[in-house]
C-alpha positions in Angstrom: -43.2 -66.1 -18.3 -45.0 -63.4 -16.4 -44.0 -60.2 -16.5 -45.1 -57.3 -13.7 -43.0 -53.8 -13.8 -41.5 -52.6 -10.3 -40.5 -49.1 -9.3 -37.1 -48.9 -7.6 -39.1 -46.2 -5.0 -41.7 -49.1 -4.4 -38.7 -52.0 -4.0 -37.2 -49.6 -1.3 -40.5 -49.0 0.3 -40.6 -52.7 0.6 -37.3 -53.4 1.9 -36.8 -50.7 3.5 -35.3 -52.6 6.6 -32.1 -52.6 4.1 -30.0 -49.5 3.7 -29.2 -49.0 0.5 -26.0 -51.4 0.1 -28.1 -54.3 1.2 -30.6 -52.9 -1.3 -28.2 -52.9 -4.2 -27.1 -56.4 -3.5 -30.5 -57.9 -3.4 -31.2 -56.7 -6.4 -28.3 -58.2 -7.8 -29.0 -61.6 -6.3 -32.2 -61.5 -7.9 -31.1 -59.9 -11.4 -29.0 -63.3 -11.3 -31.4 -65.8 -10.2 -33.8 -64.3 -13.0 -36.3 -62.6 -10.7 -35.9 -59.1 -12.0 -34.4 -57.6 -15.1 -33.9 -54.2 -15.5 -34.8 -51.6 -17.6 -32.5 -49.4 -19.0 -34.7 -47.1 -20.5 -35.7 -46.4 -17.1 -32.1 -44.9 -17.0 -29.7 -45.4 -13.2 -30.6 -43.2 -10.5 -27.5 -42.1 -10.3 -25.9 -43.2 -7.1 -22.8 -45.1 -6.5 -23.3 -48.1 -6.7 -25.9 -47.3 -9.5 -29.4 -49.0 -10.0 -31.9 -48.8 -13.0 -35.5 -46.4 -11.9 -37.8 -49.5 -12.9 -37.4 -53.4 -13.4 -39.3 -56.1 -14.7 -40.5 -58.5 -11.8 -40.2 -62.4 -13.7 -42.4 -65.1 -12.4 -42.9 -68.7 -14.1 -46.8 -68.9 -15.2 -48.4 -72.2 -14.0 -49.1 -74.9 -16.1 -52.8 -75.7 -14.8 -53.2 -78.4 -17.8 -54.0 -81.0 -15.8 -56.5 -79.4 -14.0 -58.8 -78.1 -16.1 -58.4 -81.7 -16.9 -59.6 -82.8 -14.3 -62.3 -80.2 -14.1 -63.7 -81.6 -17.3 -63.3 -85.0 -16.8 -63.5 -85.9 -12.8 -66.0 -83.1 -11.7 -69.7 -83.8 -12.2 -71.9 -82.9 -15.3 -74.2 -81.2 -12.5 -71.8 -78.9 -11.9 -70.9 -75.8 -14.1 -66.8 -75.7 -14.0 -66.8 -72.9 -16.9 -65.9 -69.7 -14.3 -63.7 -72.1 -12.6 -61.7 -73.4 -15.6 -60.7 -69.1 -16.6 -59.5 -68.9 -12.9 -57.8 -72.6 -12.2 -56.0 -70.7 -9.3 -60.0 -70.3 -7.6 -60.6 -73.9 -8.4 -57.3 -74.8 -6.4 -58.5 -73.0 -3.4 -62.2 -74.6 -3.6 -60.9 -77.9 -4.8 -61.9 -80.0 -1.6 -65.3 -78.5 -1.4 -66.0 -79.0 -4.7 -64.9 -82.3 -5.1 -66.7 -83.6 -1.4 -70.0 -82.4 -3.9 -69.1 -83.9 -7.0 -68.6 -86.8 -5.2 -71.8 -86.7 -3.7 -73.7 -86.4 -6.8 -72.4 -88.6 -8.6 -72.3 -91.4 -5.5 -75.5 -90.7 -3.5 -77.5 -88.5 -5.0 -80.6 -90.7 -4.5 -79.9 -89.5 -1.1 -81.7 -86.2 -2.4 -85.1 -88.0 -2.4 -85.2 -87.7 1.3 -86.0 -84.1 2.9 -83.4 -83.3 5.6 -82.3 -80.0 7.4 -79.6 -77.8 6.0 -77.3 -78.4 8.8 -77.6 -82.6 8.4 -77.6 -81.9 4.2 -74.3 -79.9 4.8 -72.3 -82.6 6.9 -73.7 -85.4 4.7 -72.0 -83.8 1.7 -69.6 -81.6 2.8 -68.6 -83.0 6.6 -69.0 -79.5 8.4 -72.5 -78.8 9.1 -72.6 -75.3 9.0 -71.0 -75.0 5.8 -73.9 -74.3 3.4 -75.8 -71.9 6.2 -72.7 -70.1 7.3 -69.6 -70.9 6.2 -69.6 -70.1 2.3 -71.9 -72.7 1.1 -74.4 -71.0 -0.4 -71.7 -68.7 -2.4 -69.9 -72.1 -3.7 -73.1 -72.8 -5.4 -73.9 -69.7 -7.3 -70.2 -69.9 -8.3 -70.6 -73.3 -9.7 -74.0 -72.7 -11.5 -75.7 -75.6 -8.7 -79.6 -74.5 -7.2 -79.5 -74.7 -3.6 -82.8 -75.9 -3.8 -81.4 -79.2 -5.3 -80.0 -80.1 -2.4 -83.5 -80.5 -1.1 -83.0 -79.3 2.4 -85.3 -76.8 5.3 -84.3 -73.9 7.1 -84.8 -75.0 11.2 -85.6 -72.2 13.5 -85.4 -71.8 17.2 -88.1 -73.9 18.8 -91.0 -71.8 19.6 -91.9 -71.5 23.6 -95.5 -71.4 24.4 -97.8 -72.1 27.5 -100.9 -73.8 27.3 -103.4 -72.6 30.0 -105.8 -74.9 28.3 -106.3 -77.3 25.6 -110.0 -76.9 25.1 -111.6 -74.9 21.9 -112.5 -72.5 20.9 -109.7 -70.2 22.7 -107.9 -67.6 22.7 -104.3 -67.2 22.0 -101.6 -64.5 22.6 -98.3 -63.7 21.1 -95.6 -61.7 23.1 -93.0 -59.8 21.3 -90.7 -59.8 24.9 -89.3 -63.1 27.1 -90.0 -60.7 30.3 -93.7 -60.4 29.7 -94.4 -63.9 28.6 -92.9 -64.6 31.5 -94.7 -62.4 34.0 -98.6 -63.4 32.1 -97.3 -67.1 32.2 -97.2 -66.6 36.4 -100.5 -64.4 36.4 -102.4 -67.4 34.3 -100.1 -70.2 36.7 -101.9 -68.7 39.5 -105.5 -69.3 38.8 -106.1 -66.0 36.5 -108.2 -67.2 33.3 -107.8 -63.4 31.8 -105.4 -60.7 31.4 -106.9 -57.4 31.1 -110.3 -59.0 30.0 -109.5 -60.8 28.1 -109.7 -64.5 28.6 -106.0 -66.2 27.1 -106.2 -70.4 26.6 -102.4 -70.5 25.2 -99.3 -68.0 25.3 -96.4 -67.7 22.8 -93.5 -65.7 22.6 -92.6 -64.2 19.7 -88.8 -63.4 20.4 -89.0 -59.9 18.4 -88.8 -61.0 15.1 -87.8 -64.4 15.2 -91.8 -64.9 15.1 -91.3 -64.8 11.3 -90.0 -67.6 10.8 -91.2 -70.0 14.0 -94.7 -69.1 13.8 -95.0 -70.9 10.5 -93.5 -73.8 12.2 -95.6 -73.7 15.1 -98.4 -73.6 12.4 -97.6 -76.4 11.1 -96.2 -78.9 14.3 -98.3 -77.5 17.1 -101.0 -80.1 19.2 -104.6 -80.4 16.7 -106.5 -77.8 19.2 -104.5 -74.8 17.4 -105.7 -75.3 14.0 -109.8 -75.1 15.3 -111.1 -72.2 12.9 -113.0 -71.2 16.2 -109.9 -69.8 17.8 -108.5 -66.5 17.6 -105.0 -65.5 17.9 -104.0 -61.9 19.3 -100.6 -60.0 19.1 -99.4 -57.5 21.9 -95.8 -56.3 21.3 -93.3 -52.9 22.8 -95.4 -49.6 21.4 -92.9 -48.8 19.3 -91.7 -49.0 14.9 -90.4 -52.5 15.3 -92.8 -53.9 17.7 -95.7 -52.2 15.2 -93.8 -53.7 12.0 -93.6 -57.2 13.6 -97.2 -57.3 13.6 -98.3 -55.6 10.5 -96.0 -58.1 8.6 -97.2 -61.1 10.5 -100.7 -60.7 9.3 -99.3 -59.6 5.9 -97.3 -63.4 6.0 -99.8 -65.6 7.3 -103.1 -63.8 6.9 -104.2 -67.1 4.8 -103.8 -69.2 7.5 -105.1 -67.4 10.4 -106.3 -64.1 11.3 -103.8 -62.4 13.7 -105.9 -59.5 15.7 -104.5 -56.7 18.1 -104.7 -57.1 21.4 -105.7 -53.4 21.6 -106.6 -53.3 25.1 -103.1 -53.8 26.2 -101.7 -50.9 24.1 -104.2 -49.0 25.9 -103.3 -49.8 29.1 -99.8 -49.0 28.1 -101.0 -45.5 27.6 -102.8 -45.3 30.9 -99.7 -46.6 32.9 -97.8 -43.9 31.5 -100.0 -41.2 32.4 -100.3 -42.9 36.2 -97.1 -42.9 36.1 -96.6 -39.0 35.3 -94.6 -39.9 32.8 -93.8 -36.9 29.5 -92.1 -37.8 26.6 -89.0 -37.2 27.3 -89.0 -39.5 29.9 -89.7 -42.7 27.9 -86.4 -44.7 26.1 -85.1 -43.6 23.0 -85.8 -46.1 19.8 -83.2 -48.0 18.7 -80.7 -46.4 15.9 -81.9 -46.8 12.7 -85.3 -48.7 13.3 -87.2 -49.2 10.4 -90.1 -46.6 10.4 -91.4 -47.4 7.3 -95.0 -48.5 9.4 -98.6 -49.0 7.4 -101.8 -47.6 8.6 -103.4 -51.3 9.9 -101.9 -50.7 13.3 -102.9 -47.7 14.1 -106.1 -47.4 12.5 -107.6 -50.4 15.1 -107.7 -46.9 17.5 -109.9 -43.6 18.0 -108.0 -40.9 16.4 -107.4 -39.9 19.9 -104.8 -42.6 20.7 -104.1 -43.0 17.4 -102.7 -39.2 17.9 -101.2 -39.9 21.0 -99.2 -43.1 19.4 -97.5 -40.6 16.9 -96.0 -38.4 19.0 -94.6 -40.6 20.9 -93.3 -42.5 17.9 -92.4 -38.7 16.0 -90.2 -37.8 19.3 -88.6 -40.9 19.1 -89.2 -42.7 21.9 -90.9 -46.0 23.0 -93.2 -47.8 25.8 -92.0 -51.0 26.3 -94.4 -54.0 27.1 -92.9 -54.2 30.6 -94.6 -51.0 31.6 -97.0 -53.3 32.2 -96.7 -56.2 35.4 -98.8 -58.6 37.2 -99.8 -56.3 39.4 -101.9 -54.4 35.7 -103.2 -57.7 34.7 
């Protein structure tokens, strides 16, 4: 029997929908059914009718016997039921879960030998596909001792979108951070154009911010053969601003084994010029984004004369940005 001491100040807190009659007589209903006991050390509050300052609050403890029997004897070996068997209670409220995986170990595990996305591992074993990515999965392992890497499954990311001008190699290829821009270079190449500011572009992708992190790999890796000639180079032209300078520092940082990711410098330059055409100050570009990362290296910058590299700053030290679509078809 479990035993929890109650205030009478918090049991009238709690009921206090009942005046104090109604108080008194549910007490005494539950003093009777064995719910509460009082403690007369606490002394009576005296008031008529009187009841004790404090009471013990009585509950039945659970008899989980049977299952940390089954925990030791259904579950499988794989499986590490020790956190589980000091909170039974825990292992009540994960039961199904844990049993749809013990299940699956011990039944199919040779279904393991085949790679498969997370989302098709998670409904194979658990019947809800966004279980491990999303819905608690990947906690229900740590808790029960169980690699996720066991479970022998990928991470899928959005398909990347790209435009081919032309197949042939070598070429040159461009990544956009914005869908806007991609957009508007996809129409200026559409209509006959072989180059954008100079420079002559075979095959478009857009980055998506920094979803290029992870699809770029996959693009990589899945793409037509023509990507993967050693003569091509790829270029990176993103908003002049911390993120847009962060997502291509750490994309060369990432995949700097695999190919050489250069700055399409003459963009950011043009950026610069627009501005000024534009009689644009300082205080007239957007404000960054709350709470942007500013933590930027010196490879960005330092592909510049110190005299944009100064004029990059201050735009950067005011907080502000120019976005990529300062730039248009009509700059190409």
């Amino acid at each position: 029997m479990k035993k929890q001491k109650v205030q009478l100040t918090e049991l009238i807190l709690q009921y206090s929908k009942f005046d104090y009659l109604q108080l008194y007589q549910y007490i005494l209903s539950e003093i009777e059914k064995g719910k509460l006991k009082p403690i007369k050390a606490s002394k009576l509050n005296g008031k008529k009718p009187a009841l004790y300052n404090a009471y013990w609050r009585l509950e039945e403890e659970n008899d989980y016997s049977d299952i940390i029997e089954e925990m030791t004897y259904q579950i499988s070996p794989l499986l590490d039921m020790s956190g589980y068997k000091t909170k039974p209670e825990k292992y009540l409220s994960d039961r199904e879960k844990i049993q749809s995986l013990s299940n699956y170990l011990i039944k199919k595990k040779e279904c393991l030998n085949t790679l498969e996305t997370i989302n098709e591992r998670s409904f194979e074993i658990f019947h809800r596909e966004k279980f491990l990515d999303r819905e608690g999965g990947s906690e229900l392992l740590k808790r029960l001792g169980f690699s996720a890497e066991k479970l022998n499954f990928y991470q899928t990311t959005e398909p990347m979108s790209y435009y081919s001008h032309k197949k042939q190699t070598p070429q040159n290829f461009l990544i956009i951070e914005n869908k806007d821009t991609f957009y508007s270079m996809r129409k200026h190449l559409i209509l006959g154009n072989k180059d954008i500011l100079g420079l002559e572009i075979g095959t478009l992708i857009y980055g998506g911010g920094k979803g290029i992190y992870k699809s770029f790999e996959d693009y990589i890796n899945s793409v037509e053969p023509y990507f993967h000639d050693s003569k091509n180079t790829v270029f990176y032209f993103g908003d002049l601003d911390y993120e847009g300078i962060l997502i291509y520092e750490n994309l060369v940082e990432r995949y700097q084994a695999l190919v050489e990711i250069k700055l399409f410098t003459t963009a950011y330059i043009k950026m610069l010029e627009k501005m000024r055409k534009m009689q644009l100050n300082l205080y007239d570009l957007p404000k960054t984004k709350e709470g942007q990362n500013q933590k930027i290296g010196t490879y960005f910058l330092k592909q510049f004369s110190e005299e944009i590299q100064e004029n990059i700053r201050m735009i950067l030290e005011k907080k502000r940005y120019i976005p990529q679509e300062i730039l248009n078809g009509n700059d190409y």
